[in-house]
N, C-alpha and C positions, 0 to 999 in steps of 0.2 A: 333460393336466393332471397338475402333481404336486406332491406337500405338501412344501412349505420349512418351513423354521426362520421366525420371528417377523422376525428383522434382515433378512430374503432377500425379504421383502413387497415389491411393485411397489402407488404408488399412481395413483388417478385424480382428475385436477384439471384443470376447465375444456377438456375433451374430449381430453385426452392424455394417455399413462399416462407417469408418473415412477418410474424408478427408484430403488431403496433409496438413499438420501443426497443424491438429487438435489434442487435446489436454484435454483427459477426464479423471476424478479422481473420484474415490469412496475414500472407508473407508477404502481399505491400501496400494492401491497405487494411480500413478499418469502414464499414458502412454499416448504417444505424435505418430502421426502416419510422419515418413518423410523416403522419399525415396522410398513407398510401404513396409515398414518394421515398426513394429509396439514396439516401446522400452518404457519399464514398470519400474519403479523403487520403491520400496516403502516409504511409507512416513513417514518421522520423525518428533514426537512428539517434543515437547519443552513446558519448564513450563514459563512462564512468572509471574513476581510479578506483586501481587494484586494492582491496581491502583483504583482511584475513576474515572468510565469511567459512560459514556452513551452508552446502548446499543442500534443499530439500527434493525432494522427486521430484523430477521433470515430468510434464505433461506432455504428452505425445502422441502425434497425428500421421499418421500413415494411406498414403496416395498409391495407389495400383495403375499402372498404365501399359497395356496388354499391344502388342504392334509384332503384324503377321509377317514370318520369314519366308516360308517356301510354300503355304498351301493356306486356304481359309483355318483349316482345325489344326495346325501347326502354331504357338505363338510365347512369344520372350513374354515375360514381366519383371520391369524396372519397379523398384520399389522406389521411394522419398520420401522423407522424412524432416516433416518441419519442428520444430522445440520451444516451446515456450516454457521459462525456467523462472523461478523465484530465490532470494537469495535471504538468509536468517543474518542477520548481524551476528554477533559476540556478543554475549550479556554473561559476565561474571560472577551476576545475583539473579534473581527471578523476574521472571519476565511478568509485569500486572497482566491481568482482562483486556479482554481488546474490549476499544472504546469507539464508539459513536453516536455524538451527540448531534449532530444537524444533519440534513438531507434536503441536496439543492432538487429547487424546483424551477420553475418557469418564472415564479416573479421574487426567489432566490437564488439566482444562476451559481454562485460560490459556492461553494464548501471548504467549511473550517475546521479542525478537531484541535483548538487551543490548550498550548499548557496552563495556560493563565487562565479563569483562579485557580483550577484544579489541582496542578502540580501532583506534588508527591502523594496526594490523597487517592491516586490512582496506586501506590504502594501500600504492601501492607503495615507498613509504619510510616510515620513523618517522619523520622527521624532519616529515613532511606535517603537516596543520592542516585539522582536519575542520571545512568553512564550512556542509553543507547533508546533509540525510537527504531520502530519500524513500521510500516506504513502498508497498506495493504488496498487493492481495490475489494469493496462487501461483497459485490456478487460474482467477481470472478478473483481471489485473491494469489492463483496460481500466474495471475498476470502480472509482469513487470512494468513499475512504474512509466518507464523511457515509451513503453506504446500509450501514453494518453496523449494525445489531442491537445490538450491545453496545459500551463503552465502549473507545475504541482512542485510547493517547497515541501523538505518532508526535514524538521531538524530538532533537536534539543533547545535550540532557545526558543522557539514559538510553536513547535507540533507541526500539524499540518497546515498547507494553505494550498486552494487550488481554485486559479481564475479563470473562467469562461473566457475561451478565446474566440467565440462565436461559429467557429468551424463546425461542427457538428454536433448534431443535436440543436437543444434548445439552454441545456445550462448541464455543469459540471457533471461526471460521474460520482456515484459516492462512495468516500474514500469511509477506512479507519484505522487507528492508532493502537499500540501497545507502547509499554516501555520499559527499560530494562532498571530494575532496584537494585542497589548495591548498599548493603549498610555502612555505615559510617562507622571509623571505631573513635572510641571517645577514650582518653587517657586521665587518670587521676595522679595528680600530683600529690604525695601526704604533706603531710600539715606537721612543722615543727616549734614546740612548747618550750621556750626558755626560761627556766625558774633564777631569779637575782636573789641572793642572797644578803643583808647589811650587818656587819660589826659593831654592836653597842661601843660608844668611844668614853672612855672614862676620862674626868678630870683631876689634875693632882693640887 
């Protein structure tokens, strides 16, 4: 055994120990281990409108739970199964790099992945036409946005934004961006050349 600093605390939650920053969720809440003190919050549902999406592979967690019928070495298992699922927009051009420019801290609680100035420079042309964003958490991005904790816009007119709502932790998780390019087509009108002709006028 030996004495750490306060941030270097390892804690203990529902029979596993968590390390400092770690950060594990079930089915109704979400708790984060910091300081040696282990803070739980529960987690809010949200409905999202129906959109035409692609889904990618579900991540998926499987519970055993063993309960004796007629004798000690006699016994059922019920299986459960919890789902945490991510969903891909529709991008009818190419999807740019996923991007991440800031990462909140403690005397940065926010995180922001702005379009502005960047914009289309995240395409591989300017000339591109940003149709679709999608948003992702960096370290766990099989997570859907509706489990954070604090308040997270994710849009085409400003990117992301995501405000510490002081609930857990100490400042935002860190988010990041992709977006969807669609080229633009450009139409050429031709160009029409009238030649005028003039009559010499004689006098009599």
């Amino acid at each position: 055994m030996k004495c750490v600093t306060l941030p270097q605390c390892t804690c203990y939650n529902d029979g596993r120990i968590l390390q400092p920053g770690e950060i594990t969720i079930n089915d109704c809440e979400e708790c984060t281990c910091l300081h040696g003190i282990t803070t739980c919050q529960r987690i809010k549902t949200t409905t999202v409108p129906s959109t035409t999406l692609l889904t990618t592979t579900p991540l998926t967690s499987t519970s055993t739970i063993s309960t004796p019928i007629t004798s000690p070495e006699e016994t059922s298992t019920v299986t459960s199964t919890s789902i945490l699922s991510t969903t891909v927009p529709v991008c009818l051009g190419v999807w740019s790099p996923w991007n991440n420019t800031h990462t909140p801290t403690t005397g940065s609680p926010n995180d922001y992945e702005l379009l502005k100035p960047y914009g289309t420079k995240l395409c591989p042309s300017s000339s591109d036409e940003i149709t679709n964003i999608q948003c992702q958490f960096t370290d766990h991005p099989e997570w859907p946005l509706s489990v954070s904790p604090d308040r997270v816009t994710c849009n085409t007119d400003i990117g992301l934004i995501c405000m510490y709502s002081g609930n857990v932790g100490h400042f935002c998780s860190d988010y990041r961006i992709r977006v969807c390019c669609e080229p633009t087509e450009t139409t050429t009108v031709p160009t029409t050349t009238t030649e005028s002709t003039t009559s010499p006028t004689t006098e009599e």
